[in-house]
LOGUSE-810012 format. One record per residue: x, y, z of N, C-alpha, C, CB in turn; residue in one letter; residue number from 1. Coordinates in nm, 3 decimals, always signed. Last residue first. Glycine has a CB too. Example, Ala and Ser with C-alpha at 12.3 -4.5 7.8 and 13.67 -1.06 7.14 Angstrom:
BEGIN
- +1.285,-0.225,+0.708,+1.367,-0.106,+0.714,+1.290,+0.003,+0.787,+1.408,-0.060,+0.572,S,2 $
- +1.319,-0.569,+0.780,+1.230,-0.450,+0.780,+1.320,-0.330,+0.780,+1.131,-0.447,+0.905,A,1 $
This chain:
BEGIN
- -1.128,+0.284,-0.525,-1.227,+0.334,-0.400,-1.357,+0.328,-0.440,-1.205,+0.482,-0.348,X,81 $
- -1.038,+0.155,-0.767,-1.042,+0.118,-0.654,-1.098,+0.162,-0.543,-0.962,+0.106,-0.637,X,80 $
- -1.109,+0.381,-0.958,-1.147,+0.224,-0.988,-1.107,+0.121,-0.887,-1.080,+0.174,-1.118,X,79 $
- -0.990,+0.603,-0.859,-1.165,+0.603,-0.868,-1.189,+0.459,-0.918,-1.245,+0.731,-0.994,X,78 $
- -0.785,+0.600,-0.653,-0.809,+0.583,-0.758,-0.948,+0.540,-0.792,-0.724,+0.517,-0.792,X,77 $
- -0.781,+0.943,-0.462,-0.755,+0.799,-0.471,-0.772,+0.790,-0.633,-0.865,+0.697,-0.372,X,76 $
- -0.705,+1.203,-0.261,-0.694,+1.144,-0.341,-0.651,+1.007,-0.403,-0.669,+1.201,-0.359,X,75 $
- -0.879,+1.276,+0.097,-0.742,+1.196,+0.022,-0.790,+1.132,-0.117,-0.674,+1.052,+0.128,X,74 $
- -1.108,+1.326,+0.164,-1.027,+1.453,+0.121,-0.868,+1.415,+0.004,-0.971,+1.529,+0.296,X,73 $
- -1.218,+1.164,+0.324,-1.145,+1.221,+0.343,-1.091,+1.325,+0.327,-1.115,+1.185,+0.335,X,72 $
- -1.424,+1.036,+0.085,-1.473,+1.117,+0.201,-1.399,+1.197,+0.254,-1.512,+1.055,+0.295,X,71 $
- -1.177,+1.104,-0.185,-1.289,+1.004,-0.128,-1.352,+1.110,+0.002,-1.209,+0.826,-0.061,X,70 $
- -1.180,+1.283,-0.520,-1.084,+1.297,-0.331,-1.223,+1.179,-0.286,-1.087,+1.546,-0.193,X,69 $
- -1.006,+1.108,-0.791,-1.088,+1.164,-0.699,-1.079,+1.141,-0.538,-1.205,+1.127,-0.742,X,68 $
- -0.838,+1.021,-1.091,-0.843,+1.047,-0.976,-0.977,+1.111,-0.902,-0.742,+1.114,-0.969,X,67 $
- -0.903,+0.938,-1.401,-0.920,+0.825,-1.282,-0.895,+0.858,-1.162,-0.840,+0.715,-1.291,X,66 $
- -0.817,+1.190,-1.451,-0.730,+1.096,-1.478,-0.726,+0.994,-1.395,-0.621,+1.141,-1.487,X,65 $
- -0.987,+1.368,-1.323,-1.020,+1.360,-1.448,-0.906,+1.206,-1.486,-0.990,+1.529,-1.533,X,64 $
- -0.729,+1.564,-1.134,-0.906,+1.510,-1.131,-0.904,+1.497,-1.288,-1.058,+1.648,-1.058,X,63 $
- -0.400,+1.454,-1.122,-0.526,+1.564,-1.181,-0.674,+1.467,-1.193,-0.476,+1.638,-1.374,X,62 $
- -0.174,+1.381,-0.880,-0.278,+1.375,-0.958,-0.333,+1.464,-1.000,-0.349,+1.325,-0.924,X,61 $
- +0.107,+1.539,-0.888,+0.016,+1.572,-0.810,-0.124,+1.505,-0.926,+0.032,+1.752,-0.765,X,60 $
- +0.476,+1.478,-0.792,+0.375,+1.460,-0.905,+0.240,+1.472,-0.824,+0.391,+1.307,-0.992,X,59 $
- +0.793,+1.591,-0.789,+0.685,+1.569,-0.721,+0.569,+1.548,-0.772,+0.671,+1.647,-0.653,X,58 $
- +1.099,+1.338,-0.867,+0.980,+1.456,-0.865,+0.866,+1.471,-0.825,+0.947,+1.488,-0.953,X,57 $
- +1.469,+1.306,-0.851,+1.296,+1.311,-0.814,+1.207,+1.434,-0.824,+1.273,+1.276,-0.666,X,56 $
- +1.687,+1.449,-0.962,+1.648,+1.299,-0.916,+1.519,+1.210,-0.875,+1.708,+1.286,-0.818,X,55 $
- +1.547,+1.643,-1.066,+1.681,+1.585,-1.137,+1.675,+1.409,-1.066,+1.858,+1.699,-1.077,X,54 $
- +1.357,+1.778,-0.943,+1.333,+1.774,-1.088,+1.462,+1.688,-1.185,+1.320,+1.940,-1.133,X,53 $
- +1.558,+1.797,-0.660,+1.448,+1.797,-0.714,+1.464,+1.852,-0.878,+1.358,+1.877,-0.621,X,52 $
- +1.830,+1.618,-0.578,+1.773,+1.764,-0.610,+1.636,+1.716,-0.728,+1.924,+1.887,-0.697,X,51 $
- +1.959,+1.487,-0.284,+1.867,+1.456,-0.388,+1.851,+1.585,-0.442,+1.735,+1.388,-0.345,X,50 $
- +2.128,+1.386,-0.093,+2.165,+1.500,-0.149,+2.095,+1.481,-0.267,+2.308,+1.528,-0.159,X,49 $
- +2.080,+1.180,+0.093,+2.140,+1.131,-0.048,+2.147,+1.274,-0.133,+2.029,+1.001,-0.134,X,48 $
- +1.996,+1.305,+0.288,+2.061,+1.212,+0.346,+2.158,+1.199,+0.187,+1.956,+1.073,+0.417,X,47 $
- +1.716,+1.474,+0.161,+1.887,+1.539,+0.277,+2.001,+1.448,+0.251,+1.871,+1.522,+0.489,X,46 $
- +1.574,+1.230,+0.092,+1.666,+1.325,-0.014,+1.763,+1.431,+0.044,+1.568,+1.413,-0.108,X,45 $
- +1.559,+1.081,+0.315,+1.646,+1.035,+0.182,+1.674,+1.125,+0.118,+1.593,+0.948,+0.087,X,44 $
- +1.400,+1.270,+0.482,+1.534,+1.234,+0.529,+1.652,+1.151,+0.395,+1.496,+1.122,+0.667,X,43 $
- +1.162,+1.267,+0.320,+1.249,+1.408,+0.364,+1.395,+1.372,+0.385,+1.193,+1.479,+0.516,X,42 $
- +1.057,+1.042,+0.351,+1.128,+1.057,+0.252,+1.161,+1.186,+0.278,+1.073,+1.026,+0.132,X,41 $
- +0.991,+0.992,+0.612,+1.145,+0.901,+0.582,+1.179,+0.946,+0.454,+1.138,+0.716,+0.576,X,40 $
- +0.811,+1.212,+0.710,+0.935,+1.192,+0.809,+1.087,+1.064,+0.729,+0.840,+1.105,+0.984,X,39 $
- +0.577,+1.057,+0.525,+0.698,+1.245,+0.515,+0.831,+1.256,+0.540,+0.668,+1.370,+0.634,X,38 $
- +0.591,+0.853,+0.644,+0.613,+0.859,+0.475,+0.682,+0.984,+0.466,+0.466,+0.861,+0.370,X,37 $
- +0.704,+0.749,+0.931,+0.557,+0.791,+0.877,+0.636,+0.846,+0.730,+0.450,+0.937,+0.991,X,36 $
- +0.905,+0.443,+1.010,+0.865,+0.568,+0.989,+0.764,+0.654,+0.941,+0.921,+0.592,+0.950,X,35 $
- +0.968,+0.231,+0.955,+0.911,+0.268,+1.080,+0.844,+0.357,+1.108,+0.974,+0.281,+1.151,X,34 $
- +0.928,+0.054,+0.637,+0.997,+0.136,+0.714,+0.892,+0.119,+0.836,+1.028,+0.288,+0.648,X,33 $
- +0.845,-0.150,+0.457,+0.793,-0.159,+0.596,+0.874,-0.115,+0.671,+0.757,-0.276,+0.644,X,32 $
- +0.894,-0.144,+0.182,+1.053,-0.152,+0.269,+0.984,-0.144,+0.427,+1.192,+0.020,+0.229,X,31 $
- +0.627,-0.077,+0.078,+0.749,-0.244,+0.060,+0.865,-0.251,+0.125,+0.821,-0.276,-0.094,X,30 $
- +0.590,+0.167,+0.157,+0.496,+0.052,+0.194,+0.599,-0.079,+0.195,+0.360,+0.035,+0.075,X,29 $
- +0.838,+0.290,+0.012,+0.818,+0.311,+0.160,+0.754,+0.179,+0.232,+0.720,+0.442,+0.182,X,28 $
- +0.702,+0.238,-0.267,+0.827,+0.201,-0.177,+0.884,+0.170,-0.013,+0.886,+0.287,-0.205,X,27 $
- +0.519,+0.389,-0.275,+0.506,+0.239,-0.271,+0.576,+0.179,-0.232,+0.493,+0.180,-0.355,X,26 $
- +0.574,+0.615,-0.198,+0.491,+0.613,-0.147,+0.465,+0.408,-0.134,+0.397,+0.725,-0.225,X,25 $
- +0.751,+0.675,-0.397,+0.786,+0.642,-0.328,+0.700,+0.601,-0.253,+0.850,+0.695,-0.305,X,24 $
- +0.698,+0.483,-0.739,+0.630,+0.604,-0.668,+0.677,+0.557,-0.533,+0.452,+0.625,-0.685,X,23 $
- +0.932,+0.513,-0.997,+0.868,+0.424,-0.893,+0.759,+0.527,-0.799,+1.002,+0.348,-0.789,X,22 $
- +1.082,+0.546,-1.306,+1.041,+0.617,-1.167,+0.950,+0.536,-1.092,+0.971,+0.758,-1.186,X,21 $
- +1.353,+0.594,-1.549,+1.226,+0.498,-1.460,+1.217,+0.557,-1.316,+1.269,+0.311,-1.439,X,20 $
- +1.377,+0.793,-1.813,+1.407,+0.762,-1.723,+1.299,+0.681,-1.655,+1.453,+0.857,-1.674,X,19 $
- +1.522,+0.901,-2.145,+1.405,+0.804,-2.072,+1.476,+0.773,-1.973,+1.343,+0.669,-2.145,X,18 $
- +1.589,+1.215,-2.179,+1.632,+1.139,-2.150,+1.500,+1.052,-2.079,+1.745,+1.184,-2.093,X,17 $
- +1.470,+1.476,-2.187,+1.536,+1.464,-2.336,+1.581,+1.322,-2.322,+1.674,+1.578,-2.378,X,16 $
- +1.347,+1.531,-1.932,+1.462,+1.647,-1.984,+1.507,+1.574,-2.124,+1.619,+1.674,-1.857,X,15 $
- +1.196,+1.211,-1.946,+1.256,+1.318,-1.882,+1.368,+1.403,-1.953,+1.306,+1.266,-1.769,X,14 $
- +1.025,+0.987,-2.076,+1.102,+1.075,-2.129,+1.078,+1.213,-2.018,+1.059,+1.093,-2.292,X,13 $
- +0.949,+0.712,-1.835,+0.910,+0.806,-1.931,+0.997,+0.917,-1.987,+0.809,+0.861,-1.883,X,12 $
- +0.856,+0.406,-1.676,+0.961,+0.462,-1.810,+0.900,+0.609,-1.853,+0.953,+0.340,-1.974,X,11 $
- +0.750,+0.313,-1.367,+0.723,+0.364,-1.534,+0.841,+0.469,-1.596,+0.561,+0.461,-1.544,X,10 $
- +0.675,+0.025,-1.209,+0.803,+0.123,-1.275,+0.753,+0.184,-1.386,+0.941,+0.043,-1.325,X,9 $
- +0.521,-0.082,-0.870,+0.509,-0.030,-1.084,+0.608,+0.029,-1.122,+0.386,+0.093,-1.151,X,8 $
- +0.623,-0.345,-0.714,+0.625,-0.173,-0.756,+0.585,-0.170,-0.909,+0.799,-0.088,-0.737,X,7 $
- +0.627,-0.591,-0.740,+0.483,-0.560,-0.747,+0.460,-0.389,-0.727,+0.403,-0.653,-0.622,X,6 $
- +0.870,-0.691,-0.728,+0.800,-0.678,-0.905,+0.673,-0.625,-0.857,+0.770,-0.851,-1.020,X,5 $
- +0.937,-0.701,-0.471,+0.980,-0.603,-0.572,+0.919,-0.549,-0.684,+1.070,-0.641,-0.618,X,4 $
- +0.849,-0.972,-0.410,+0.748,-0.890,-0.415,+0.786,-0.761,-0.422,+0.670,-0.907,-0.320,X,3 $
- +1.134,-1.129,-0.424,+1.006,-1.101,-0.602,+0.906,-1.022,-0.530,+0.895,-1.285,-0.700,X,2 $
- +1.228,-1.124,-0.212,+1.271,-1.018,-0.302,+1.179,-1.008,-0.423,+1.414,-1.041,-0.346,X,1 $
């Protein structure tokens, strides 16, 4: 269970309220679902009646903020790729 602590949590002021957010993407990785990432988080927010901008949100790197697309096309972190 301590390789929990190796999600990042970040605190930030939502709608007027500090809230903590995880990136699911990391999540997914640490719960070594079965499933491909789309296919399991589609199904949590049906499943848990999630509404967007209230329970989750969708966040899209911006070039310039240590992001860039690698050969792929897939956005990484320019101090790890």
């Amino acid at each position: 269970m301590n390789d929990l602590i190796n999600i990042k949590v970040i605190q930030k002021d939502f709608n007027g309220e500090k809230k903590r957010f995880v990136n699911a993407r990391e999540l997914h990785s640490w719960l070594k679902v079965g499933r491909d990432f789309s296919t399991w988080i589609k199904d949590r927010i049906n499943k848990y009646d999630f509404t967007e901008n209230l329970d989750y949100f969708i966040a899209f790197p911006q070039f310039g903020d240590g992001q860039k697309p690698n050969k792929t096309g897939r956005i990484v972190d320019s101090k790890i790729d």
